[in-house]
C-alpha positions in Angstrom: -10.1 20.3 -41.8 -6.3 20.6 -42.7 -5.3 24.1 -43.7 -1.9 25.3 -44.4 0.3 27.5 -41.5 3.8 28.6 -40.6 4.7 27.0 -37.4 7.0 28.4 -35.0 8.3 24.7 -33.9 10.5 26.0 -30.5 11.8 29.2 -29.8 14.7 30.5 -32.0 14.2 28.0 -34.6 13.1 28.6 -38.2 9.6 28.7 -39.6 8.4 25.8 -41.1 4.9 25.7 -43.7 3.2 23.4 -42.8 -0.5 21.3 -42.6 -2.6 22.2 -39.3 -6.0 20.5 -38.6 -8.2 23.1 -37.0 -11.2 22.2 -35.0 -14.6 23.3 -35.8 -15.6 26.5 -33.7 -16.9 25.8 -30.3 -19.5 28.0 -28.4 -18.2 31.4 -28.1 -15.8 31.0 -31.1 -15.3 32.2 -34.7 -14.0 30.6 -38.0 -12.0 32.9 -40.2 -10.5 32.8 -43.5 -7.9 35.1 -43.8 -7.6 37.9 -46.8 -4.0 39.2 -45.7 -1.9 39.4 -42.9 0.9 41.4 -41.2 4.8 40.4 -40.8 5.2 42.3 -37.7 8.2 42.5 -35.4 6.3 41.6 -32.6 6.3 37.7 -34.2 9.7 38.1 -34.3 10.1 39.0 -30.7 7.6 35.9 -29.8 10.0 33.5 -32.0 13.7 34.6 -30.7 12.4 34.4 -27.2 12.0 38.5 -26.2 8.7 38.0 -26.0 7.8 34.3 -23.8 4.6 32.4 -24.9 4.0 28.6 -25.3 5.7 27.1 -28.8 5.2 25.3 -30.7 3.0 28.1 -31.8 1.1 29.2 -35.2 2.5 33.2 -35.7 0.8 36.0 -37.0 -1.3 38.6 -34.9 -2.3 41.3 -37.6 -4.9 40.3 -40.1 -8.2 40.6 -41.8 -10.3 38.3 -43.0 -14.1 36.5 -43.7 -16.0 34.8 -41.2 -16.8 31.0 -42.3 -18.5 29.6 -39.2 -19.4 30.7 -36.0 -20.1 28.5 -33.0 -22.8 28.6 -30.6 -23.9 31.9 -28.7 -22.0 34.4 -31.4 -23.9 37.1 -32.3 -22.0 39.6 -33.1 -20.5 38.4 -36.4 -22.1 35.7 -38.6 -20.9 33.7 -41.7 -19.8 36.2 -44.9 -19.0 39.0 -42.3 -15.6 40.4 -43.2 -13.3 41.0 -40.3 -10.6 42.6 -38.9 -8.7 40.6 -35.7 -7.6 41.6 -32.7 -4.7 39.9 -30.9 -5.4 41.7 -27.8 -8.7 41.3 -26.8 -9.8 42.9 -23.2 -11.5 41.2 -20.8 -13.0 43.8 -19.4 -13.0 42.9 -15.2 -9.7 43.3 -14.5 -7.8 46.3 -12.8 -6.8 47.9 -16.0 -10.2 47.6 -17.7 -11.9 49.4 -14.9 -9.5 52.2 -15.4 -10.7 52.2 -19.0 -6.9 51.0 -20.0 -7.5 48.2 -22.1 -4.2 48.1 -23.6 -3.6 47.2 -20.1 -5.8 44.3 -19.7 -3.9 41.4 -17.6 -6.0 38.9 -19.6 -5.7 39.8 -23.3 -3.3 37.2 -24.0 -4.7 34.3 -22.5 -6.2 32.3 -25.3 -2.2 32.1 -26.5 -1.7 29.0 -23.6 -5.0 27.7 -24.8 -4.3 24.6 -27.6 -5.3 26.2 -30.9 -4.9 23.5 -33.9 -2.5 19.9 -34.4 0.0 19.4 -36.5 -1.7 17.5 -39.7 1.8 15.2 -39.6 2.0 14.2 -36.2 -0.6 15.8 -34.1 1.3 18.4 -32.2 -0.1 20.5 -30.0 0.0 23.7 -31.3 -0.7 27.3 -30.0 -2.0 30.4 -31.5 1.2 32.9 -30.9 -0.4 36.2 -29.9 -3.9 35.0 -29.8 -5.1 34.7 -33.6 -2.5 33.1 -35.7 -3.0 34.8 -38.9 -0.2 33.0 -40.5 -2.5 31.0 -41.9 -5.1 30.2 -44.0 -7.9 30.0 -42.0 -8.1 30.4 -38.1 -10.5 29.8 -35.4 -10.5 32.5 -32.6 -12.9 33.6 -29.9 -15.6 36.2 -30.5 -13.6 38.9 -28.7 -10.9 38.6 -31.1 -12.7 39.5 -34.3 -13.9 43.1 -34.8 -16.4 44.5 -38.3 -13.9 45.7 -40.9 -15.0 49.2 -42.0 -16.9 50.1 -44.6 -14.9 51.5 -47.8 -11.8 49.6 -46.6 -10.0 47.4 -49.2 -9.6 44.1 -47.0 -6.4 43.7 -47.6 -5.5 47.3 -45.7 -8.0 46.4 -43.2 -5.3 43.8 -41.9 -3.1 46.7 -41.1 -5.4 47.9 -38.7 -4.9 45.2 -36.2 -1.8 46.0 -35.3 0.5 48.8 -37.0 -1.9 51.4 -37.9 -3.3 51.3 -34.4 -0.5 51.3 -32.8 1.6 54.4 -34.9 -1.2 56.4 -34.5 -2.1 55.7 -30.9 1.4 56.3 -30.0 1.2 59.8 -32.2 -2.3 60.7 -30.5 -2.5 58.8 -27.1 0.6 58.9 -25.7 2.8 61.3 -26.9 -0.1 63.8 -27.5 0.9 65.5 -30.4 -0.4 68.6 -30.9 -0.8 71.3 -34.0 2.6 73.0 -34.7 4.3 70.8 -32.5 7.6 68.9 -33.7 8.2 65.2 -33.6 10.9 62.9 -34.5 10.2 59.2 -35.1 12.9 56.4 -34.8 12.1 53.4 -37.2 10.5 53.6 -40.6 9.0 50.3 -40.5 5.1 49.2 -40.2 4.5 50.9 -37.0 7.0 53.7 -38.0 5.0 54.7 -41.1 1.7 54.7 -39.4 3.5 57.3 -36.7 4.4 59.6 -39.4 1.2 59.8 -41.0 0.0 60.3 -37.4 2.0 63.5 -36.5 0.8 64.9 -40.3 -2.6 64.6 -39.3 -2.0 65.8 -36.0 -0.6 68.9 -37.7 2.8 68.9 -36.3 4.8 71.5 -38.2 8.0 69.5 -38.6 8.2 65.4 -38.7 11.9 63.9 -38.7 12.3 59.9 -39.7 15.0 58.0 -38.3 16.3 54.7 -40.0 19.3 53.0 -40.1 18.3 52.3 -44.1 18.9 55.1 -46.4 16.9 53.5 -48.9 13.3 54.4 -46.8 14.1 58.1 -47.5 11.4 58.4 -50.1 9.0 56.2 -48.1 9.2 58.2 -45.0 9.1 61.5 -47.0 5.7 59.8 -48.8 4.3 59.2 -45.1 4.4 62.6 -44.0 8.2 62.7 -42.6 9.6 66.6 -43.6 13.2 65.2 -42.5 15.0 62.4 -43.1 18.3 61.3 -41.0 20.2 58.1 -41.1 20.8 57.2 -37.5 24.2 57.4 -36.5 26.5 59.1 -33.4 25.3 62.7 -34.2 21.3 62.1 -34.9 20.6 63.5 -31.5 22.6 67.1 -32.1 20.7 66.8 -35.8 17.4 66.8 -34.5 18.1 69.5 -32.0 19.6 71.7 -35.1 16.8 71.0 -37.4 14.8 72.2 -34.3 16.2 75.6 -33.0 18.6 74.3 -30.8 15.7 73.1 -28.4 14.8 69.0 -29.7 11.7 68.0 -31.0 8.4 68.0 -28.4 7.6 64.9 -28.9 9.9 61.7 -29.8 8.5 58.3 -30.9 10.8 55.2 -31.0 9.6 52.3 -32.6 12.8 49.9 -32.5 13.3 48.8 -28.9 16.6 48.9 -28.3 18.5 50.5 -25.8 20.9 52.9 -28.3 17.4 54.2 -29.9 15.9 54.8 -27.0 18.6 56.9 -25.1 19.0 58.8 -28.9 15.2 59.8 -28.5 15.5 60.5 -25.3 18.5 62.9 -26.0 16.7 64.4 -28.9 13.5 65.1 -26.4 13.2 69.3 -25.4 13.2 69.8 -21.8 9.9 69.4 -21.2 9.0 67.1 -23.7 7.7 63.4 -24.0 9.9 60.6 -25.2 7.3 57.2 -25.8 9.0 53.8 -26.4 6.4 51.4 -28.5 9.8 49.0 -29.5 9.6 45.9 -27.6 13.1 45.3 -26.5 15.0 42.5 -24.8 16.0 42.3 -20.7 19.5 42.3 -21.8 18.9 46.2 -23.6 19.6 48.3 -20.6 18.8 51.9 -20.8 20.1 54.5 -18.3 20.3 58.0 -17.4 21.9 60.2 -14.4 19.4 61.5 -11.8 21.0 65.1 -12.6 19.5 64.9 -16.0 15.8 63.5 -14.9 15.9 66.5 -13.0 17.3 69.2 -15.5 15.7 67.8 -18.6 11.9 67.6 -16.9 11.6 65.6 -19.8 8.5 62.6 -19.8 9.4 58.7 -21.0 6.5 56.5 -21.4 5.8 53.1 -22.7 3.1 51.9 -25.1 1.4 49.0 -25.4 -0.7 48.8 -28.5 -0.8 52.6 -28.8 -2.7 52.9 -25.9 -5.7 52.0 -28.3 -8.6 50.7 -27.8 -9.7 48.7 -30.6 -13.3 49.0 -30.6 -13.3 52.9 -30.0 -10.5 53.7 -33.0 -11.2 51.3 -35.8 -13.6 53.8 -36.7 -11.9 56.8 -36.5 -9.0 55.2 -38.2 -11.8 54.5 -41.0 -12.8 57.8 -41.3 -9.0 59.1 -41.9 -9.0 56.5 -44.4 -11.8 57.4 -46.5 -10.6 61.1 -46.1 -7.1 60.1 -48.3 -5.4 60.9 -44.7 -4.2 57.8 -43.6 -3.0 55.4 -46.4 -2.3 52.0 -44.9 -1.3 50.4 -48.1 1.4 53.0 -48.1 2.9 51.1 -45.2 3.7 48.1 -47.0 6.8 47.5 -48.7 6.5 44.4 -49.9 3.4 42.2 -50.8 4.4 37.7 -50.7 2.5 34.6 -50.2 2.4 32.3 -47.0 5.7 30.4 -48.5 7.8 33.6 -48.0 7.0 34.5 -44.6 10.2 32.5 -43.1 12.2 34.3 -45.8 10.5 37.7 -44.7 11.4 36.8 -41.0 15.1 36.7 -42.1 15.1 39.9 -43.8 13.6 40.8 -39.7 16.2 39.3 -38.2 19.0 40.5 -40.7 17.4 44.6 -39.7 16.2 45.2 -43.1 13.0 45.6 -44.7 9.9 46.7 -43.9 6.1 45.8 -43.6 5.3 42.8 -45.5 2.0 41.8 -46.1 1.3 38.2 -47.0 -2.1 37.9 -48.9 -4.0 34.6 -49.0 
């Protein structure tokens, strides 16, 4: 059955809608048709090459949706089941999953080299980017990559969840630890950004500073919880630390990925405090720092992959925020299109600007 899809044809080239013939779901496997999906960066780092899995690929890894068909031996979902999906599914034998860090798992993103759908024009091989390709409008993924959307959940917010709801607030909760009273800055007021701020607010932090290059997400940030607003420039460092007694905020979180953001979070860290990178940047974005000032600063930098989440242990808690009025996922999105703008949302990526879209089906 031929369905629509944007189609990443080779790395660095543009999106192109398109016809895919997806097969019928095998044992193990899961039909979905989607409600809404996230334009995350994280597509955009798989397209311009940051991020390296096989092309030509079908994009999208944040979405929702209903289950159509399962195949044989599924029992955890069945047909009229609403979903939400999970790109990174763990496998649960590795290393990482036996230290209970399945945002870790070596294996979550092997079903991207597996042969997801042909092209309806001339049969290419096609691949399912980051596991579920949700830029389309229906998909075919394996059980593990399909999750119950919560209860009381619009499904269109339930896409969110997938990606940059879980991964804001695991950076605010997991990794950086944010604590009541504490302060936090966080760099980037895009998806993941937005989630982040309403993290630190319901972590109680006392003040929450928002960093963009974009003037114009002042109001946005300040909606999200942010009690500060910067634009990011030269001085943003020595900002922070004034808007924080001289000291820095305890806790930074950059969500951008480049190397300028990064060292600017780490500079506006207290000694003491935890810097966490969720930005996926590129090899060439080199960050570095004097061993004088590892010393001095005793501050902590830590990555984040996924928020350090675990999908199938936060989705509910995440829920429950939701139906509290704490956490407003809808709030996140700046911008609502169809599956014929997503290559038009990707240049707005590309071009810096913008935040989360949401393509609804």
């Amino acid at each position: 059955m031929a369905v629509r899809a944007a189609v990443l044809p080779a790395v660095d080239a543009p999106l192109e809608i398109t016809g895919i013939d997806l097969p019928e779901p095998g044992p193990g496997r899961v039909r979905v048709r989607l409600a809404a999906a996230g334009v995350c960066h994280s597509d955009l780092s798989l397209s311009n090459g940051t991020m390296r899995l096989p092309v030509p690929a079908v994009l999208g890894h944040e979405g929702s949706g209903t289950v159509v068909a399962v195949g044989e031996g599924v029992g955890r979902v069945a047909p009229g089941d609403p979903v939400v999906l999970n790109w990174a599914p763990s496998c649960g034998a590795c290393p990482a999953c036996a230290r209970g860090e399945v945002w870790l798992c070596a294996n979550a993103l092997a079903g991207a080299a597996e042969v997801h759908a042909r092209r309806a024009d001339d049969g290419t091989d096609l691949y399912p980017g980051l596991n579920v390709a949700a830029f389309a409008e229906e998909t075919v993924v394996p059980a593990s990559c399909v999750l119950p959307a919560p209860d009381g959940v619009p499904l269109t917010d339930a896409a969110l969840l997938g990606c940059a709801v879980l991964t804001g607030y695991g950076a605010v909760h997991h990794s950086a630890r944010v604590r009541s009273g504490e302060t936090v800055a966080v760099f980037g007021v895009g998806g993941v950004g937005l989630a982040a701020l309403q993290s630190a607010r319901i972590a109680g932090a006392s003040t929450i500073v928002a960093v963009d290059v974009s003037p114009e997400k002042e109001d946005l940030a300040r909606s999200a919880g942010a009690t500060d607003y910067l634009v990011a420039s030269d001085t943003t460092a020595r900002e922070i630390r004034a808007l924080t007694g001289k000291e820095g905020v305890d806790a930074a979180v950059e969500c951008v990925g480049r190397a300028t953001t990064i060292r600017t979070a780490w500079e506006s860290t207290r000694r003491g405090g935890r810097t966490t990178v969720v930005g996926i940047g590129g090899k060439d974005q080199q960050v570095t720092f004097n061993a004088l000032e590892i010393f001095h600063w005793g501050r902590t930098l830590s990555g984040c992959v996924y928020g350090n989440s675990d999908p199938a242990r936060d989705l509910p808690v995440l829920a429950e925020h939701i139906r509290a009025g704490r956490l407003d996922p809808g709030a996140m999105v700046t911008e609502r299109i169809t599956l014929d703008d997503i290559p038009a949302a990707f240049d707005t990526m590309t071009a810096g600007k913008g935040g989360r879209a949401l393509v609804v089906y």
